[in-house]
KEFI-317422 format. One record per atom (N, C-alpha, C, O): residue in one letter; atom name; y, z, x. Coordinates in nm, 2 decimals. Each point is the difference from the previous one (the first is absolute). Example, Ala and Ser with C-alpha at 12.3 -4.5 7.8 and 13.67 -1.06 7.14 Angstrom:
<sites>
["a","N",[-0.57,0.78,1.32]],
["a","CA",[0.12,0.00,-0.09]],
["a","C",[0.12,0.00,0.09]],
["a","O",[0.00,0.07,0.10]],
["s","N",[0.11,-0.14,-0.14]],
["s","CA",[0.11,0.00,0.09]],
["s","C",[0.11,0.08,-0.08]],
["s","O",[0.11,0.01,0.05]],
</sites>
This chain:
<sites>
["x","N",[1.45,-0.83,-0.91]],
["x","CA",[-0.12,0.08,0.00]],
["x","C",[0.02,0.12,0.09]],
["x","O",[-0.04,0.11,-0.03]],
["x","N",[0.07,-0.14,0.13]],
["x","CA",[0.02,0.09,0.12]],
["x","C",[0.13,0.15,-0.05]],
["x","O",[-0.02,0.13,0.00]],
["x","N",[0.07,-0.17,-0.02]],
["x","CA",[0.15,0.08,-0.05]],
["x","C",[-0.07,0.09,-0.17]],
["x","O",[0.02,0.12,-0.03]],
["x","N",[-0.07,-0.20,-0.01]],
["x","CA",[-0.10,0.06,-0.15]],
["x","C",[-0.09,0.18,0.06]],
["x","O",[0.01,0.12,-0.04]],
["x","N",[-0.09,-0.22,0.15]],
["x","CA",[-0.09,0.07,0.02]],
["x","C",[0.05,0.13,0.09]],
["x","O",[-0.06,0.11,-0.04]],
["x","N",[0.16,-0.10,0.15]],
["x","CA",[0.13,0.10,0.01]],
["x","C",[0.03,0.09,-0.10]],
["x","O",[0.00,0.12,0.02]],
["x","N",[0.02,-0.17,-0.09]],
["x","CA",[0.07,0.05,-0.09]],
["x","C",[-0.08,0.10,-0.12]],
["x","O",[0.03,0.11,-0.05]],
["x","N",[-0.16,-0.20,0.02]],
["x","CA",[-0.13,0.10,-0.02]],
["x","C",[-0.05,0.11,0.06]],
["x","O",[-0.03,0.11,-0.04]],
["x","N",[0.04,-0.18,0.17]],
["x","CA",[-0.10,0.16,0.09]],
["x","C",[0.16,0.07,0.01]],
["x","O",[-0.05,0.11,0.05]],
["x","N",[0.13,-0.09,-0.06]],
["x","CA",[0.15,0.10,0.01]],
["x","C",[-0.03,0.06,-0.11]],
["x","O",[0.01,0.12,0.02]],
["x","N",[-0.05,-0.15,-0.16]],
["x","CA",[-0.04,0.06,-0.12]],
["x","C",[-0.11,0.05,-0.04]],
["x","O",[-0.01,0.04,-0.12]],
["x","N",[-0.06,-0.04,0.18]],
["x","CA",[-0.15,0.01,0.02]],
["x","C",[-0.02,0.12,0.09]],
["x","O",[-0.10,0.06,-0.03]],
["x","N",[0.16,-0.03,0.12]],
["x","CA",[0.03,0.07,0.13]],
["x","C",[0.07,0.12,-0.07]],
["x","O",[-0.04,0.11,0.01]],
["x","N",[0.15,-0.14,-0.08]],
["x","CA",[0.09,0.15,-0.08]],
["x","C",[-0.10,0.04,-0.10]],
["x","O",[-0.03,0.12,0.01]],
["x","N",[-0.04,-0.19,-0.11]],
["x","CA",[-0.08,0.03,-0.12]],
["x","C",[-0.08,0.07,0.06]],
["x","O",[0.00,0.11,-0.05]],
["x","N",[-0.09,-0.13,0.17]],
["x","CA",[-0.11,0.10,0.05]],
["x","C",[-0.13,-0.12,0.00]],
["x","O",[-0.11,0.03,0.05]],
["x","N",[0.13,-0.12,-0.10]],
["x","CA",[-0.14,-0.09,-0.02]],
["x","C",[-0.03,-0.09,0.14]],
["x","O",[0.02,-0.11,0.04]],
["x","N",[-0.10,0.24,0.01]],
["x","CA",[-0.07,-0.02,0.16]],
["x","C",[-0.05,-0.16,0.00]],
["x","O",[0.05,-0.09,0.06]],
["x","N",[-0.15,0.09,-0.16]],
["x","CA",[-0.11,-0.12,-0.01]],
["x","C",[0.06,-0.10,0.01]],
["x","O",[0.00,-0.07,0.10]],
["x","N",[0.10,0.04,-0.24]],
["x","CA",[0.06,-0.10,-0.04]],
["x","C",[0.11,-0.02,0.08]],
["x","O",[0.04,-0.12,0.02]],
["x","N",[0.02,0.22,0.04]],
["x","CA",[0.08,-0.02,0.14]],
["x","C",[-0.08,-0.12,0.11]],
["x","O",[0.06,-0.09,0.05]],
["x","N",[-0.17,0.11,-0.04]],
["x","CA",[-0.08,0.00,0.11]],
["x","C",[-0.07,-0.16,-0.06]],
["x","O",[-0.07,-0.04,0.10]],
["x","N",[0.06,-0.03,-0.19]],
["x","CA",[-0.01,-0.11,-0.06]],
["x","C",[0.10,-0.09,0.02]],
["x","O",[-0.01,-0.12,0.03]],
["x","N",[0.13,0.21,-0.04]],
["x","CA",[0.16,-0.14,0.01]],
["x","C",[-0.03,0.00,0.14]],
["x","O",[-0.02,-0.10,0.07]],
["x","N",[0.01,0.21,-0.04]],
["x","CA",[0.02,0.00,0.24]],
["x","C",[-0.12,-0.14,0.01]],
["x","O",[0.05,-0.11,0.03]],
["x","N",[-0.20,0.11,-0.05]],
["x","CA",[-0.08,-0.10,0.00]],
["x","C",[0.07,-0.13,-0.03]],
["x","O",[0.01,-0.10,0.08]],
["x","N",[0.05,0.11,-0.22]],
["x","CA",[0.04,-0.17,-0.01]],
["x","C",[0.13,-0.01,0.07]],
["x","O",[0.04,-0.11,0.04]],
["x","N",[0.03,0.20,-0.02]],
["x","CA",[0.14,-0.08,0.11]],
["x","C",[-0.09,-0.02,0.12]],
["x","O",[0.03,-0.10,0.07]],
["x","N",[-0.13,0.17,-0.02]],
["x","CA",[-0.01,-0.01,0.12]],
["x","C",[-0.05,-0.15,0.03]],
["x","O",[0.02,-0.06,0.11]],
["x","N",[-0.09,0.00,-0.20]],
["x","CA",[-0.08,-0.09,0.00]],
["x","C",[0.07,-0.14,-0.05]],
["x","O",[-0.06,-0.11,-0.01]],
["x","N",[0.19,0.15,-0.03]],
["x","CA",[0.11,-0.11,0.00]],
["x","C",[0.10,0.02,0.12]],
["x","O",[0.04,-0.11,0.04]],
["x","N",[-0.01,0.20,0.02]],
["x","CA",[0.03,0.00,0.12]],
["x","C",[-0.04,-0.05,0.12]],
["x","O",[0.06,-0.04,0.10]],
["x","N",[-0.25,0.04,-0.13]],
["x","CA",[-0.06,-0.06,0.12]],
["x","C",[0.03,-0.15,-0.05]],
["x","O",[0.06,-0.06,0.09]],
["x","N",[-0.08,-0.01,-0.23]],
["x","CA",[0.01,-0.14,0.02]],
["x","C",[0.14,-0.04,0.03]],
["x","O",[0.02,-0.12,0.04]],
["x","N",[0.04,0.18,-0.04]],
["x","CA",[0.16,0.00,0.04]],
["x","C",[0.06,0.00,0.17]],
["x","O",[0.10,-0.02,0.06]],
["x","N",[-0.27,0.05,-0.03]],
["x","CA",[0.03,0.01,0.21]],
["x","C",[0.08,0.16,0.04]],
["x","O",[0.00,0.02,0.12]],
["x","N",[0.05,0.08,-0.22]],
["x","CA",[0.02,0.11,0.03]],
["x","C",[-0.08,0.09,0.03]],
["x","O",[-0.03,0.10,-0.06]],
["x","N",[-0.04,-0.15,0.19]],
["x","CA",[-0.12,0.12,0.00]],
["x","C",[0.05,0.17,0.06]],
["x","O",[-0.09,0.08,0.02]],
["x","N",[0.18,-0.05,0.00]],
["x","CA",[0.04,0.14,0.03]],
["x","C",[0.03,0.07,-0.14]],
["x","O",[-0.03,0.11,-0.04]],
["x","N",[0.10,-0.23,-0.01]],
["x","CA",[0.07,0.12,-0.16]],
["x","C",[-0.10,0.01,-0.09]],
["x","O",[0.01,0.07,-0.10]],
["x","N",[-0.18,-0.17,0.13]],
["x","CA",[-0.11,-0.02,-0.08]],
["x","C",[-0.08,0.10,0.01]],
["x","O",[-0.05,0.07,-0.09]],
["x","N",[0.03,-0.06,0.27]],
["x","CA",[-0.06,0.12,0.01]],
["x","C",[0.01,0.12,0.02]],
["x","O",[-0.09,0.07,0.04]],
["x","N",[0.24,-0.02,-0.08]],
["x","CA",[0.03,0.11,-0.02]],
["x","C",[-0.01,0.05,-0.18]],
["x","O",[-0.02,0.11,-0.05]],
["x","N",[0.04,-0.24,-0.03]],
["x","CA",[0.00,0.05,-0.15]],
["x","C",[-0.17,0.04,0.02]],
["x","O",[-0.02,0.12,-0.01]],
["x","N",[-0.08,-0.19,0.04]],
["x","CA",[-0.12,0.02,0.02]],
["x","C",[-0.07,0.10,0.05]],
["x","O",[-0.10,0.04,-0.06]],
["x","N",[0.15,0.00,0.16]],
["x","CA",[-0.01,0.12,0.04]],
["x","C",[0.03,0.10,-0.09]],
["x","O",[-0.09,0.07,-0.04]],
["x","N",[0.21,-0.05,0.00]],
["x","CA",[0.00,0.07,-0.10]],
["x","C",[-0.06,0.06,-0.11]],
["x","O",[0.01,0.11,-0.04]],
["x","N",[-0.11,-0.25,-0.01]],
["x","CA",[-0.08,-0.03,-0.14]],
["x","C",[-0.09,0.03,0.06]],
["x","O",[-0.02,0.11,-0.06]],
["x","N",[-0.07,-0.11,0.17]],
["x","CA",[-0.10,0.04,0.07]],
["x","C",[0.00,0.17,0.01]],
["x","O",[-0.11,0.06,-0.04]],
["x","N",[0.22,0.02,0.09]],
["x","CA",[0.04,0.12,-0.01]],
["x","C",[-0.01,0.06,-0.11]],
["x","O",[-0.08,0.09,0.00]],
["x","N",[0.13,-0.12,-0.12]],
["x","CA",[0.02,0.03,-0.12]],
["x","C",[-0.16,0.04,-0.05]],
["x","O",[-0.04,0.11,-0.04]],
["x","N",[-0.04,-0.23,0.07]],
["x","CA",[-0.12,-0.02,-0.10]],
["x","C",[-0.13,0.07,0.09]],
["x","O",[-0.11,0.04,-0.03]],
["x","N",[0.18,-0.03,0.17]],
["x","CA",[-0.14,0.07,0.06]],
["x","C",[0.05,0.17,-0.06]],
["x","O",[-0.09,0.06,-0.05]],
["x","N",[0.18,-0.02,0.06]],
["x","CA",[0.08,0.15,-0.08]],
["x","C",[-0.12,-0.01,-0.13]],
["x","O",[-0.07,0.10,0.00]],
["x","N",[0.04,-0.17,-0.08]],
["x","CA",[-0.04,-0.02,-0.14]],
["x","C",[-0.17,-0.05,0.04]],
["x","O",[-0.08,-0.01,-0.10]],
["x","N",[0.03,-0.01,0.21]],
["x","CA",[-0.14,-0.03,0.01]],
["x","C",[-0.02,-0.09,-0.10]],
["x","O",[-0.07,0.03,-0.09]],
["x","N",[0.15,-0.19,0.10]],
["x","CA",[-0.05,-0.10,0.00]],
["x","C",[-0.02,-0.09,0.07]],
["x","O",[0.07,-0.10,0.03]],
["x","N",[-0.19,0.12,0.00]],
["x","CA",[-0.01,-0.08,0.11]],
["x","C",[-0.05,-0.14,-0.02]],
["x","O",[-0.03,-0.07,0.09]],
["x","N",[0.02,0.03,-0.22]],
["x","CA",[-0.04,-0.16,-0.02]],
["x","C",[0.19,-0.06,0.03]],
["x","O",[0.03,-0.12,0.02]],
["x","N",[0.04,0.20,-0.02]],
["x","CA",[0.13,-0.05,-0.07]],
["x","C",[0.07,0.02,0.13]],
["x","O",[0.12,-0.02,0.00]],
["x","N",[-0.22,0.06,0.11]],
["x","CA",[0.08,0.03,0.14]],
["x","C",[-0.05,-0.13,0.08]],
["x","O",[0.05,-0.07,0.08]],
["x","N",[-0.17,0.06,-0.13]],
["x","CA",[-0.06,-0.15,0.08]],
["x","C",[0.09,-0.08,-0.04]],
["x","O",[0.05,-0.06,0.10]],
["x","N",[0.00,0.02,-0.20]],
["x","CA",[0.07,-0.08,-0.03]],
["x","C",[0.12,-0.03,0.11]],
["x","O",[0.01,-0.10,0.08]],
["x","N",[0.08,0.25,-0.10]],
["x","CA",[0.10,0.00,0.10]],
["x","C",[-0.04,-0.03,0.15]],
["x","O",[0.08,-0.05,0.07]],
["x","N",[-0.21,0.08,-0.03]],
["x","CA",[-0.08,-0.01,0.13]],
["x","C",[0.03,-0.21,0.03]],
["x","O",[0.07,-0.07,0.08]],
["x","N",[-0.13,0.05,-0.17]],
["x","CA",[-0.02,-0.22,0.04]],
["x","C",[0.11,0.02,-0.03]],
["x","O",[0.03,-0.02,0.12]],
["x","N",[0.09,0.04,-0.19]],
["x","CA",[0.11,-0.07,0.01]],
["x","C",[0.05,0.03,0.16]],
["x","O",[0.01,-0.08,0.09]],
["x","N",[0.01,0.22,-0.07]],
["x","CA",[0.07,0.05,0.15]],
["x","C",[-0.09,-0.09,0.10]],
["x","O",[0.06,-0.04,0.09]],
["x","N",[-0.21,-0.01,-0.09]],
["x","CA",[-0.04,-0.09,0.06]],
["x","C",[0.05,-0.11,-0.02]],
["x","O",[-0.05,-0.08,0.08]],
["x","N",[0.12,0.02,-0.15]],
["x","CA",[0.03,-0.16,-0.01]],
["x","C",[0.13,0.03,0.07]],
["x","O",[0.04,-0.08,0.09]],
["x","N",[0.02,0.18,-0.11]],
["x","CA",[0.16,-0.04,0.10]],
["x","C",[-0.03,0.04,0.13]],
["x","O",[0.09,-0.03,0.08]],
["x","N",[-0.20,0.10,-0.01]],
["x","CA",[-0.02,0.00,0.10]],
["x","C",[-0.02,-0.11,0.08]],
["x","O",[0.06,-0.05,0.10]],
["x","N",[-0.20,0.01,-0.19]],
["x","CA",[-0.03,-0.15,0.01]],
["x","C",[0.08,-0.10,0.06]],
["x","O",[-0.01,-0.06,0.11]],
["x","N",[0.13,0.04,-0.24]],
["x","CA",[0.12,-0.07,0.02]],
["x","C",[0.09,0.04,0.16]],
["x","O",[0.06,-0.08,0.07]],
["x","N",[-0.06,0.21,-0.06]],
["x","CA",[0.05,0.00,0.14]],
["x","C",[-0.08,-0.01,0.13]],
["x","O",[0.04,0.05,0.10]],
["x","N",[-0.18,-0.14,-0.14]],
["x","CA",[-0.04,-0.02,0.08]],
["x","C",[-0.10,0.13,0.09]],
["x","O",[-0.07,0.00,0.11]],
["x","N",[0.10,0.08,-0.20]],
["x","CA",[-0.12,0.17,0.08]],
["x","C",[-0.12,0.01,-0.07]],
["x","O",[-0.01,0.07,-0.10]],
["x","N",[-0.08,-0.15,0.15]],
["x","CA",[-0.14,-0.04,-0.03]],
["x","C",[-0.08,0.09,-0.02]],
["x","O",[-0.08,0.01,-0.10]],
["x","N",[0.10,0.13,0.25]],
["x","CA",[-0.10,0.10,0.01]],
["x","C",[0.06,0.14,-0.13]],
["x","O",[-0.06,0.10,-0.04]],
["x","N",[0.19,-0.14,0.00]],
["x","CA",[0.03,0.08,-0.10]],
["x","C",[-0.03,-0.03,-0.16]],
["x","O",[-0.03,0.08,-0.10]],
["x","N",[0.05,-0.22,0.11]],
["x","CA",[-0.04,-0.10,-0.10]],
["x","C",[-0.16,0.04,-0.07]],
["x","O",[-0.01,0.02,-0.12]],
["x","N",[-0.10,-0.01,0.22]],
["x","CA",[-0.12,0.02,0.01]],
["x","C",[-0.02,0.16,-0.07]],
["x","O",[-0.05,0.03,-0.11]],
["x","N",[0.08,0.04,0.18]],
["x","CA",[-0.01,0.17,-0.04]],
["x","C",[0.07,0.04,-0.12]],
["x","O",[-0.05,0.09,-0.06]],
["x","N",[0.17,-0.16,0.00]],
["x","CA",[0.05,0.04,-0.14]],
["x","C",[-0.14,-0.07,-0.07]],
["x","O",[-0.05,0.05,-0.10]],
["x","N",[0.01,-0.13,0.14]],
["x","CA",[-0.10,-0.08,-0.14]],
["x","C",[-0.09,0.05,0.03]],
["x","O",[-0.06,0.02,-0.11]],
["x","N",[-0.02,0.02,0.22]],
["x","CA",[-0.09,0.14,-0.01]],
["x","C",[0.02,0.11,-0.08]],
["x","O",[-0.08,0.04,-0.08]],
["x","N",[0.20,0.00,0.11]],
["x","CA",[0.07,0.14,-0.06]],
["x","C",[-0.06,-0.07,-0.18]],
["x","O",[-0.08,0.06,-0.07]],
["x","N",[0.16,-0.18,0.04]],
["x","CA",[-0.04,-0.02,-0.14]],
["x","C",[-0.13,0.01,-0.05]],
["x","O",[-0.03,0.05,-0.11]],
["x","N",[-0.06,-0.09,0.18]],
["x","CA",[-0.11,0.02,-0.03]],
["x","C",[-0.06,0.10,-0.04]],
["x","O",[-0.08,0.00,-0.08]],
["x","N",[0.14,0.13,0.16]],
["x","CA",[-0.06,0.11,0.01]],
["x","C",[0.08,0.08,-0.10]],
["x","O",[-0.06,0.09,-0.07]],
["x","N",[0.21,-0.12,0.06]],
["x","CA",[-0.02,0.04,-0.15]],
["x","C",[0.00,-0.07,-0.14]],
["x","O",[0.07,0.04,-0.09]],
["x","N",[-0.13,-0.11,0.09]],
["x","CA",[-0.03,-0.05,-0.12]],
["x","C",[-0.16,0.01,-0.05]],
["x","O",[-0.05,-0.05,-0.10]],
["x","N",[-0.01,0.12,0.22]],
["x","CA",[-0.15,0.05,0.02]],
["x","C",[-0.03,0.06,-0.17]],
["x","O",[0.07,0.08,-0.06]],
["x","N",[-0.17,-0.14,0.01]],
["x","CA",[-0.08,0.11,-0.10]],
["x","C",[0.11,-0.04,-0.12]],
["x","O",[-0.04,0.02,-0.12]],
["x","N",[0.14,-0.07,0.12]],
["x","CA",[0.13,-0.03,-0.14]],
["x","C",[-0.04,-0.14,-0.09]],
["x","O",[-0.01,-0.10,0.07]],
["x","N",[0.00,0.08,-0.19]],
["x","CA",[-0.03,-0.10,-0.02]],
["x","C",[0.10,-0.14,0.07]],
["x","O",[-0.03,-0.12,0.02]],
["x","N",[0.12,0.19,-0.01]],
["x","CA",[0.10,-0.16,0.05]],
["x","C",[-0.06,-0.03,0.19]],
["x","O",[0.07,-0.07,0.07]],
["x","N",[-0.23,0.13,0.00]],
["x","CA",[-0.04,-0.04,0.11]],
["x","C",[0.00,-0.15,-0.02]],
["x","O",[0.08,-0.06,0.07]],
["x","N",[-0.15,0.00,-0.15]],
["x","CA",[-0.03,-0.12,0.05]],
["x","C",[0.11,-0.10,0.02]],
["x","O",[0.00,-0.09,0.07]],
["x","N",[0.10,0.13,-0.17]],
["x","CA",[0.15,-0.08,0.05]],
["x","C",[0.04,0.04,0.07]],
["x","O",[-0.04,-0.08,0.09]],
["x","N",[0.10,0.18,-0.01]],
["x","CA",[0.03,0.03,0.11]],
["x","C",[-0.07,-0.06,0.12]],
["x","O",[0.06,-0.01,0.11]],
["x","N",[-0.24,-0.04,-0.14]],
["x","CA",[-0.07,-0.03,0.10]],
["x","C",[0.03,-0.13,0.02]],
["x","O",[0.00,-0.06,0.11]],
["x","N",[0.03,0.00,-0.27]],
["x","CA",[0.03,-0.15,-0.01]],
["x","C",[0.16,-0.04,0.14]],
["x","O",[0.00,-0.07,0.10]],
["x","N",[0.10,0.15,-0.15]],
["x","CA",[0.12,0.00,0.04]],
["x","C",[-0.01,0.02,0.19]],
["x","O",[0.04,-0.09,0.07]],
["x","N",[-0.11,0.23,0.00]],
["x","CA",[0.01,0.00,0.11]],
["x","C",[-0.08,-0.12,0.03]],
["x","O",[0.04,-0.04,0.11]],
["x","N",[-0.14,-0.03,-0.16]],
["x","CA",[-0.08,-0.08,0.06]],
["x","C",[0.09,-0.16,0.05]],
["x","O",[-0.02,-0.08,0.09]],
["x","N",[0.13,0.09,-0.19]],
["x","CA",[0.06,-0.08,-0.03]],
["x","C",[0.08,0.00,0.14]],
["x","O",[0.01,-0.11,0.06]],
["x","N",[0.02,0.21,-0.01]],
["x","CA",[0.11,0.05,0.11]],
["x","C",[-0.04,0.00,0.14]],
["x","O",[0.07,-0.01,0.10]],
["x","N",[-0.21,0.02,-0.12]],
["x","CA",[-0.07,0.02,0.14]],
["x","C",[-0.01,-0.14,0.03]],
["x","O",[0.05,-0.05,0.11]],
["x","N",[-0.10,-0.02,-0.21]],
["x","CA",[0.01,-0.17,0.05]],
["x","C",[0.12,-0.04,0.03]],
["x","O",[0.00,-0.10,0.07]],
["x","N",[0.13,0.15,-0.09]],
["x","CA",[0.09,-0.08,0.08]],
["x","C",[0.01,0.12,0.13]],
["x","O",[0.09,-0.04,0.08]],
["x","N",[-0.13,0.17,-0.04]],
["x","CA",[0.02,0.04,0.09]],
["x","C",[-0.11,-0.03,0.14]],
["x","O",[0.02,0.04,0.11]],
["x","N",[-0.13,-0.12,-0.15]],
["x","CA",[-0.10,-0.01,0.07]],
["x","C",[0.05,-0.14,0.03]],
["x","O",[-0.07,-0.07,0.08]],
</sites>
């Protein structure tokens, strides 16, 4: 899956397809994190984050926001942990996908509290 998904965003990346670039970066990044790779996770993430705030989607940056919070998490940086899932919050403000996003940070805050 991992090598698939590589291999996608490299073709995705020449073709010009920002978004869909920025979709594979989300799912490697989020098989990366269950993988314990959290540097190579949160750099594809970053990435997808970069991409889609460029494009003012911001339901689709919250997303990238809780995930960069869960590998923070995972490394144990609480007070960073905390402020990405704020960050989510805020942008997923006014998008219909708020209340999942509200579902998901709430989800996060409970193991950060």
């Amino acid at each position: 899956a991992r090598a698939r998904e590589e291999a996608a965003i490299a073709l995705l990346d020449r073709a010009g397809a920002a978004d869909a670039a920025a979709e594979a970066r989300l799912r490697l990044g989020r098989l990366l994190l269950s993988q314990g790779a959290l540097g190579r996770a949160e750099e594809q993430l970053s990435k997808a984050a970069q991409a889609w705030r460029s494009m003012s989607q911001r339901a689709k940056t919250a997303d990238v926001s809780i995930r960069l919070a869960e590998a923070h998490l995972l490394r144990g940086d609480l007070t960073r942990a905390r402020d990405l899932s704020d960050r989510a919050v805020e942008e997923a403000r006014g998008s219909p996908d708020a209340p999942r996003v509200a579902v998901e940070v709430g989800r996060l805050r409970a193991e950060v509290s």
